[in-house]
C-alpha positions as CSV (number, residue, x, y, z in Angstrom):
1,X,156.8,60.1,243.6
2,X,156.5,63.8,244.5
3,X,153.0,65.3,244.6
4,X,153.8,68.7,244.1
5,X,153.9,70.5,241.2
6,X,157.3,71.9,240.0
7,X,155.3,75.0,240.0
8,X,153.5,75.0,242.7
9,X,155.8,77.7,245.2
10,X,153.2,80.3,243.9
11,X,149.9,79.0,244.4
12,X,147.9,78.9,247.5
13,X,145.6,76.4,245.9
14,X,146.0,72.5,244.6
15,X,145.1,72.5,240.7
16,X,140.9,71.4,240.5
17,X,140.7,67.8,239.8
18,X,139.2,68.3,236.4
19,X,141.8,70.9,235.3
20,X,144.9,68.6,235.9
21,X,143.0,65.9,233.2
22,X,142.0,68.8,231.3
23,X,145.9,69.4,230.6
24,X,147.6,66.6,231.1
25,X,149.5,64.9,228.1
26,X,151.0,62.4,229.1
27,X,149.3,60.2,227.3
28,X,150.1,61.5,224.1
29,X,153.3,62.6,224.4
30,X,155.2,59.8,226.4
31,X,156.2,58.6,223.3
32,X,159.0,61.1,223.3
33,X,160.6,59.6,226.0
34,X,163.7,58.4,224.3
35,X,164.1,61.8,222.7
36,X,163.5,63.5,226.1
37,X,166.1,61.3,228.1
38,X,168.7,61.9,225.1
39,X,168.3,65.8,225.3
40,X,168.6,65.6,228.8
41,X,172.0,63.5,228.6
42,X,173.1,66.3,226.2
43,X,171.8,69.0,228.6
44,X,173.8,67.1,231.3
45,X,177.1,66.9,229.2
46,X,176.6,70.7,228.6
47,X,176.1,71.6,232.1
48,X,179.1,70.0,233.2
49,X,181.1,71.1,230.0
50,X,180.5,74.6,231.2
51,X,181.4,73.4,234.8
52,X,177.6,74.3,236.1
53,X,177.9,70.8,236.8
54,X,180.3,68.4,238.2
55,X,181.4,65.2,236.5
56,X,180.2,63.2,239.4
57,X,176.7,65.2,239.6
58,X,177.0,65.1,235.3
59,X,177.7,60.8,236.0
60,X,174.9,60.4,238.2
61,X,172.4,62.2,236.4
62,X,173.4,60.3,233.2
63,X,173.0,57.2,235.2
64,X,169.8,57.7,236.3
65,X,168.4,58.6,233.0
66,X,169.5,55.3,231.1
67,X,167.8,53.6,234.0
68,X,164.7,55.5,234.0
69,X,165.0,54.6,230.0
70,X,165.6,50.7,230.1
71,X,162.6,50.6,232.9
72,X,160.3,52.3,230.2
73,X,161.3,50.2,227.4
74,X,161.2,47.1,229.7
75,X,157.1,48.2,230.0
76,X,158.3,49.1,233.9
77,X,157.9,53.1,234.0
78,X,154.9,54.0,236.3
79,X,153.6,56.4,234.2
80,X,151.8,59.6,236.7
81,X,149.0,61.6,235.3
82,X,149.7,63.6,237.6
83,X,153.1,65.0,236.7
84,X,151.0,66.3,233.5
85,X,153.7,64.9,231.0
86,X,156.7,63.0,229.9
87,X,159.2,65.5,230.7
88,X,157.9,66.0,234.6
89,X,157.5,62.3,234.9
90,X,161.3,61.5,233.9
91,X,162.3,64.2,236.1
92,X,160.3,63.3,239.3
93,X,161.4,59.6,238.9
94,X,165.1,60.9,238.5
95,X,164.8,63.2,241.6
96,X,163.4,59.9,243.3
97,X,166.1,57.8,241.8
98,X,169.7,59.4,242.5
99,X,168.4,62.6,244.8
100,X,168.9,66.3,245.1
101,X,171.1,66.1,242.2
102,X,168.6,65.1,240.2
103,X,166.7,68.6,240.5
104,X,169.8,70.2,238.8
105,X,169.2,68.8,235.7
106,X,166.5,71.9,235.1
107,X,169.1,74.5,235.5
108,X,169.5,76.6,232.3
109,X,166.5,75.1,230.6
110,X,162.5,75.3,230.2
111,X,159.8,72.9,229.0
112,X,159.4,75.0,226.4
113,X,162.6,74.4,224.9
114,X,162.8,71.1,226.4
115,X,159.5,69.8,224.2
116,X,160.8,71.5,220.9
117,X,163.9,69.7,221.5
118,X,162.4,66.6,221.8
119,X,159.7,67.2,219.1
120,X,162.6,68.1,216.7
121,X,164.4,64.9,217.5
122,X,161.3,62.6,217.0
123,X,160.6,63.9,213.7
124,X,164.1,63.6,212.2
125,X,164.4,60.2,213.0
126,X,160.5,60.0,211.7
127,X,161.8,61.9,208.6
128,X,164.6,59.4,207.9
129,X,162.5,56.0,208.2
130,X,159.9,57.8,206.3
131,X,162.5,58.6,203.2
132,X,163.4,54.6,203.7
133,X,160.1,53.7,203.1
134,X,159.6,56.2,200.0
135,X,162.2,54.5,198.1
136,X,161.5,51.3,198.8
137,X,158.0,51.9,196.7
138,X,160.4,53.9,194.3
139,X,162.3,50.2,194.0
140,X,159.3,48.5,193.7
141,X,157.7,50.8,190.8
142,X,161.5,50.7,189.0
143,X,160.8,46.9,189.1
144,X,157.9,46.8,187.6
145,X,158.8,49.6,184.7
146,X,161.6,47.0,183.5
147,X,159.7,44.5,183.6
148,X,156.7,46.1,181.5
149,X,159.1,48.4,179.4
150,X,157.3,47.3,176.1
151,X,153.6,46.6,177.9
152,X,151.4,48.6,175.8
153,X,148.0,50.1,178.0
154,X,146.0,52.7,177.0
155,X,147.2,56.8,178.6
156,X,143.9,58.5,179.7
157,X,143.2,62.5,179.9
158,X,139.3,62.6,181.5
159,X,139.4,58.9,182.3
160,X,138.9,58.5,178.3
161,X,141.3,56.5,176.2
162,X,143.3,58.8,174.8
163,X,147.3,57.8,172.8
164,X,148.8,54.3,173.8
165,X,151.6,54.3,176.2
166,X,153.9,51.7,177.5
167,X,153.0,50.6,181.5
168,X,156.8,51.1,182.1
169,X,156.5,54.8,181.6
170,X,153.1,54.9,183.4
171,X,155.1,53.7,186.1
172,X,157.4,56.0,185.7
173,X,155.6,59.0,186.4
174,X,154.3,57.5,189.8
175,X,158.5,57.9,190.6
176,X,158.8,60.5,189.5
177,X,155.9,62.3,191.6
178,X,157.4,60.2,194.7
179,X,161.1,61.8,194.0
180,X,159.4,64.8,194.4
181,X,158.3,64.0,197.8
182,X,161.5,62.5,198.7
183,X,163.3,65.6,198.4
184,X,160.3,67.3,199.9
185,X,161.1,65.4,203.1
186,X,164.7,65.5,202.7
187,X,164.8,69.4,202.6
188,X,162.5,69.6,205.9
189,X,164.7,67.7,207.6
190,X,167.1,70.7,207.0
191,X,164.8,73.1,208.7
192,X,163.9,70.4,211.8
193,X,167.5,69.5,212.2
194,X,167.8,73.0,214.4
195,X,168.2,72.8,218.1
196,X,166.0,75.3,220.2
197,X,167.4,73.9,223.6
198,X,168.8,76.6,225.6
199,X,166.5,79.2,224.5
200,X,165.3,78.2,228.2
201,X,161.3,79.5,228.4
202,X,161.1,82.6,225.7
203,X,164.7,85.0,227.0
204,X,167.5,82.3,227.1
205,X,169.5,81.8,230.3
206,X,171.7,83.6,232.8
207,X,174.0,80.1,232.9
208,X,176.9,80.1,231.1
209,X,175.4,77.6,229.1
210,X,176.8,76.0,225.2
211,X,174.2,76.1,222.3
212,X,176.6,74.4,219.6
213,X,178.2,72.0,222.3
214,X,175.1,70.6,222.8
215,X,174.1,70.8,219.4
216,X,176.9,68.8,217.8
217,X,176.3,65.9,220.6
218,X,172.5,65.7,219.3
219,X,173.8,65.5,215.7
220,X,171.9,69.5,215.0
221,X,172.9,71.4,212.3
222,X,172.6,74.6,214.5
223,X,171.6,76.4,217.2
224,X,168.3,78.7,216.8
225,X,169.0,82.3,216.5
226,X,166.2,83.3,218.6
227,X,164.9,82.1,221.3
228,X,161.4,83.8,221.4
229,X,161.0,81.8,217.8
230,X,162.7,78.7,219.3
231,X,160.6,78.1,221.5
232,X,157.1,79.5,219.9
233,X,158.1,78.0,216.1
234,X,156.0,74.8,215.0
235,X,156.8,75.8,211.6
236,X,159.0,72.3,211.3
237,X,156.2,70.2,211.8
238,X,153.5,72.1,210.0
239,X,155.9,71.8,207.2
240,X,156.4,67.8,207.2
241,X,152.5,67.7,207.3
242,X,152.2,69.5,204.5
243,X,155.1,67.6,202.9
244,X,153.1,63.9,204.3
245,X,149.5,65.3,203.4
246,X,151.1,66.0,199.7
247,X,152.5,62.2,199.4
248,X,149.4,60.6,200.8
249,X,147.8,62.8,198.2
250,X,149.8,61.1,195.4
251,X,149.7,57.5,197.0
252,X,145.7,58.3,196.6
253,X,145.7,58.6,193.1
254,X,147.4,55.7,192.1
255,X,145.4,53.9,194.6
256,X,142.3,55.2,192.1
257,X,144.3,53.7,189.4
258,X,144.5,50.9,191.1
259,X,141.2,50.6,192.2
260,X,139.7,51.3,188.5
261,X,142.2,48.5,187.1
262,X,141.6,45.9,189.3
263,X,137.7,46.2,188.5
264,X,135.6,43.9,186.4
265,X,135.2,46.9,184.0
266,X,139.0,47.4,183.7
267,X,140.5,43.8,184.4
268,X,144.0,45.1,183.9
269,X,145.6,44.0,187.3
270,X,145.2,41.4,190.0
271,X,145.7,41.8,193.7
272,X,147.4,39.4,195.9
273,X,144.8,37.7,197.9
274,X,146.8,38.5,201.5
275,X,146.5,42.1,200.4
276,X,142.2,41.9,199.9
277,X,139.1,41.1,202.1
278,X,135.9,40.0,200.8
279,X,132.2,40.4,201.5
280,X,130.2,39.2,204.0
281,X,127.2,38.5,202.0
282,X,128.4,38.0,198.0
283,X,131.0,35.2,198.1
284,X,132.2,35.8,194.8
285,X,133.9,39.3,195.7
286,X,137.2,40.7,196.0
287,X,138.2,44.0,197.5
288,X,140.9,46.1,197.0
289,X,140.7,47.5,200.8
290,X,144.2,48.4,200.8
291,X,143.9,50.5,198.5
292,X,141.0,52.0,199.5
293,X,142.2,52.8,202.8
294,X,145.0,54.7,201.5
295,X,142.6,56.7,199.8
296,X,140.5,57.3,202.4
297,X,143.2,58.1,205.2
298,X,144.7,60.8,202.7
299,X,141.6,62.8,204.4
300,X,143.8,62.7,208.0
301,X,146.8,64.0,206.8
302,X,144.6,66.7,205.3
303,X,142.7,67.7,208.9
304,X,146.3,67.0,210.7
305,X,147.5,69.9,208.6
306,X,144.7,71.9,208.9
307,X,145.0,71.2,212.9
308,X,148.2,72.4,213.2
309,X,147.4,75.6,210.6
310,X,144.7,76.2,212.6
311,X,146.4,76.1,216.5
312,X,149.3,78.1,214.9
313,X,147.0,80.5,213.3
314,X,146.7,83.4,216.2
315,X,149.2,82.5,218.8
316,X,151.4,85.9,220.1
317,X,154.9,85.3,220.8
318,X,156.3,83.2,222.8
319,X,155.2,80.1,224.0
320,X,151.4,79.3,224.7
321,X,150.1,76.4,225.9
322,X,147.6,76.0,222.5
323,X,151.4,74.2,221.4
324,X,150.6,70.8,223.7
325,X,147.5,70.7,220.7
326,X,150.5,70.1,218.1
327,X,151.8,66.5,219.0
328,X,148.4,64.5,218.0
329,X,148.2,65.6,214.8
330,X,152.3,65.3,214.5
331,X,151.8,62.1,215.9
332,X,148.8,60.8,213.9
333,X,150.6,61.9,210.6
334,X,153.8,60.4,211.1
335,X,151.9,56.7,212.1
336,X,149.4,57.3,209.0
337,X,151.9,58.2,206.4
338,X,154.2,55.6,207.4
339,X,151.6,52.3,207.5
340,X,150.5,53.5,204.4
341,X,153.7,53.7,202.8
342,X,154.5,50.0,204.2
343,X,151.1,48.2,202.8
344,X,151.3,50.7,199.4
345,X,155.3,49.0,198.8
346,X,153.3,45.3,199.6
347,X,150.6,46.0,197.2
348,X,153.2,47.1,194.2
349,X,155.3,43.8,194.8
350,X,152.5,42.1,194.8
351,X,150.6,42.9,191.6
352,X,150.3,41.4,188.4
353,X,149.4,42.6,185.1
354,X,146.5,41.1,182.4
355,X,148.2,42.3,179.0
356,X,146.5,41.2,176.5
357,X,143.3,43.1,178.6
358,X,145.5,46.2,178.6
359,X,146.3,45.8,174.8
360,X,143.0,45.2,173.9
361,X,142.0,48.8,176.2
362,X,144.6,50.5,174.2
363,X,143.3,49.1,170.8
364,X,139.8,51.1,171.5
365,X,139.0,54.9,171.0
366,X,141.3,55.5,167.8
367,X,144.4,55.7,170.3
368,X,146.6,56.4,166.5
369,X,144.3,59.6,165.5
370,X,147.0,61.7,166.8
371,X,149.6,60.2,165.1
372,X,147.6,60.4,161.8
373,X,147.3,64.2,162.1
374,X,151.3,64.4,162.9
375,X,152.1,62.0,159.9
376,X,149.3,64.6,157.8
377,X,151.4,67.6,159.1
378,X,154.7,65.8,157.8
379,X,153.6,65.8,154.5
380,X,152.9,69.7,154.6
381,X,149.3,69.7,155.5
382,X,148.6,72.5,158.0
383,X,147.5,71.1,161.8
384,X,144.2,72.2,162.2
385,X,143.4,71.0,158.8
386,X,145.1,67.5,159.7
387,X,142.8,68.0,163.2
388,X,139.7,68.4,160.9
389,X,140.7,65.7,158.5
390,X,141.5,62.9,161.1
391,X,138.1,64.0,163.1
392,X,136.6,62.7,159.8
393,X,137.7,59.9,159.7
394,X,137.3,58.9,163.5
395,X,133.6,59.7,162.6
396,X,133.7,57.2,159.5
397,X,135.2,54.7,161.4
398,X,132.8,54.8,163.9
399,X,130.1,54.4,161.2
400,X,131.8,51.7,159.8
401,X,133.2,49.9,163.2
402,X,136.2,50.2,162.0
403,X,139.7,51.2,163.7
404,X,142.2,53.9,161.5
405,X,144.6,50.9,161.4
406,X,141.5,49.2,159.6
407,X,140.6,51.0,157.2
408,X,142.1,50.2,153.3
409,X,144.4,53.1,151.6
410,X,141.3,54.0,149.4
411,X,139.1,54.3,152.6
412,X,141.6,56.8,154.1
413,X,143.4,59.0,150.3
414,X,139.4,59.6,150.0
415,X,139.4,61.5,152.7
416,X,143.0,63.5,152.2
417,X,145.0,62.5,148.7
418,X,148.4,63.1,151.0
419,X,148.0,59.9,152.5
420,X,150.6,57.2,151.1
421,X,150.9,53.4,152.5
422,X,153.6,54.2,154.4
423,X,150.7,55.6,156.7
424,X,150.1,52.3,157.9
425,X,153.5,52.4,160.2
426,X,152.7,54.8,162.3
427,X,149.0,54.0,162.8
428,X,149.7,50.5,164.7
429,X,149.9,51.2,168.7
430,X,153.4,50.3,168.5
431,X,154.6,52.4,166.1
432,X,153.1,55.2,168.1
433,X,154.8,54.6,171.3
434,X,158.1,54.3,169.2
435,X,157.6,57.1,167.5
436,X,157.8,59.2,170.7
437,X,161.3,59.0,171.1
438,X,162.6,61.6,173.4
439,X,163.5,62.3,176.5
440,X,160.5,61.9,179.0
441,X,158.5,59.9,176.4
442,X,157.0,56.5,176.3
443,X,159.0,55.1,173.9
444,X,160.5,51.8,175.2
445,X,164.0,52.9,174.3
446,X,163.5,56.0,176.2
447,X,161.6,54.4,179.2
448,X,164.8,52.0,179.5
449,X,167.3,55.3,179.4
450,X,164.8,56.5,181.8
451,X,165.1,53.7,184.3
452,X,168.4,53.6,184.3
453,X,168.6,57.2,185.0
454,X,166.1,56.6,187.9
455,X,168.2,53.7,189.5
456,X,171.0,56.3,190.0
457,X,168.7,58.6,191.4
458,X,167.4,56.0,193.9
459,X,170.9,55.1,194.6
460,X,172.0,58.3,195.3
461,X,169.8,58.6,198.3
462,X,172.2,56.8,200.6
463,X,175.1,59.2,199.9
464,X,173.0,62.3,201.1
């Protein structure tokens, strides 16, 4: 393998010792190598399709790089600190490989837009498993909504038992937030899916070279329209951060729900046992460490974003070397994001619901008061009277232990002479989750409409 630097015509001095592990990344960013060899291939095609290249230099270059490529998935690649990364260690083992012909493979092209290539064709393929993985956990929640379309639980605002709802539409709006991030991801891909190769290192190239040639044998979109941006912009992957920080932020909640259900105090869900851990000192325990984990990696996407804000934040135009500071966080999102996606879809399949602990939860806290001060405003009384009226009698039903549904007719005209026995209809918890029948409500009719919906939504994924 060559010592030399392909840079080193201009310096009278090796590189200090310390400096080369100072900025070296090959370590980090060897796991573009696939990406790297398939740009180069297209780079290859492209040279020769603009006859800077000929087919039998274009044929041996090509050959060399599927070697190089089966020898590094084969765990057979000697991988050189001292070529500082992936791209100068492909090259120098291609050089080694097939010859001088190998050292044309540079021609018409830079690191710089070399690494954005390669960086851009990682995290659309990242992008694509990732949306895989989002709707499988969309399955899984669909699942368990048809199953529990008519499971009453109690719906909290401030963690405080607040109206009953059904654990199908509870389960709902966890797809709903995940849609969200699905199309989140799926409208980034738009904005990585552009190539930068060819923008060379900030000016373009004086080869006759083919942007969209080598774009459509990549599968880009386009070409970018600049090349001091081509080569400079990290705005792709800042963007899927912030996409990946916001999903891991919504995975985190639920795994709070989660967390708060499974509890003694709560009771409302058990964990698979091949999903816990226990304690090493109180035999009797069983935690929800999944869960946990989720919530506590949600902090990582968080600093990768603010990492890559922050290398981003005062960088002139064009390329600066700050950029090699992008891939770890890149890197360390992408891996987070999509373990924790894979365990979260596990967890889901896994779990299984206490209902009559649920129903008993939703039977606390006057979950009907609301629906008292409706049926009150039905039969012409004004709202914030109705409000006042039904705070009443929440207060005499805590002096007398006793729930709204509870009470006797007499107990409840003495309060408000508009009352009739037709109150008692609305005032059981399943009269109230019927009784919000309407699009995006819990109503069981509506949560099945709802589902059904969803399932076309989910299907229409693959046809995008």
């Amino acid at each position: 393998m060559p010592e030399e630097k392909p840079w080193s015509g201009r310096f009278a001095r090796p590189t200090d010792a310390a400096v080369k592990a100072f900025t070296a990344s090959i370590d980090v960013d060897r796991r573009l190598f696939a990406y790297d060899i398939a740009g180069s291939i297209a780079h290859a095609h492209m040279l020769a399709h603009v006859k800077v290249l000929s087919e039998k230099e274009r044929d041996a270059i090509i050959r060399g790089l599927e070697s190089i490529k089966t020898d590094i998935e084969a765990g057979k690649f000697p991988w050189e600190s001292e070529l500082e990364d992936v791209h100068m260690n492909i090259e120098a083992r291609l050089i080694e490989r097939i010859g001088d012909v190998g050292k044309k493979l540079h021609t018409g092209r830079s690191r710089n837009d070399q690494v954005a290539t390669d960086m851009r064709l990682y995290l659309r393929d990242s992008v694509d498993a990732l949306c895989q993985r989002i709707a499988r956990v969309q399955a899984a929640l669909l699942a368990m909504a048809e199953r529990e379309t008519e499971t009453i639980m109690p719906g909290f605002t401030h963690l405080q038992a607040a109206q009953p709802v059904t654990f199908g539409h509870h389960m709902l709006a966890w797809f709903e937030m995940l849609s969200r991030d699905h199309a989140r991801m799926k409208d980034c891909r738009k904005r990585v899916n552009i190539l930068p190769l060819g923008a060379a290192a900030l000016a373009g190239t004086s080869y006759p070279i083919d942007r969209e040639y080598a774009a459509r044998l990549l599968g880009f979109d386009g070409v970018a329209e600049n090349s001091l941006d081509a080569v400079s912009d990290r705005d792709f992957a800042v963007e899927f951060v912030a996409a990946a920080a916001l999903l891991m932020t919504h995975m985190s909640r639920f795994c709070e729900e989660i967390i708060l259900w499974a509890s003694s105090a709560f009771g409302f869900i058990e964990l698979g046992d091949d999903l816990c851990t226990g304690s090493s000192i109180m035999p009797q325990k069983k935690n929800p460490d999944v869960a946990e984990l989720i919530r506590g990696k949600t902090g990582r996407l968080n600093g990768a974003l603010v990492a890559l804000l922050t290398v981003m934040k005062a960088q002139p135009l064009a390329y600066n070397r700050d950029n090699q500071e992008d891939k770890e966080p890149l890197f360390d999102a992408v891996d987070t994001v999509g373990a924790s996606l894979d365990v979260f879809a596990r967890l889901l399949e896994g779990m299984e619901l206490d209902r009559d602990a649920m129903l008993r939860a939703a039977q606390d806290g006057f979950p009907t008061a609301t629906d008292l001060a409706d049926y009150l405003v039905r039969k012409g009384v004004a709202f914030r009277d109705a409000h006042e009226l039904v705070g009443k009698l929440v207060r005499l039903g805590m002096d007398t232990g006793k729930d709204l549904s509870q009470m006797s007719l007499s107990e409840l005209q003495g309060m408000c002479k508009e009352i009739e026995s037709d109150v008692f209809d609305i005032l059981t918890l399943e009269g109230s989750v019927n009784a919000r029948s309407h699009v995006g409500g819990t109503a069981p009719a509506q949560v099945r409409q709802a589902i059904q919906r969803a399932r076309k939504r989910l299907a229409a994924y693959d046809d995008r």
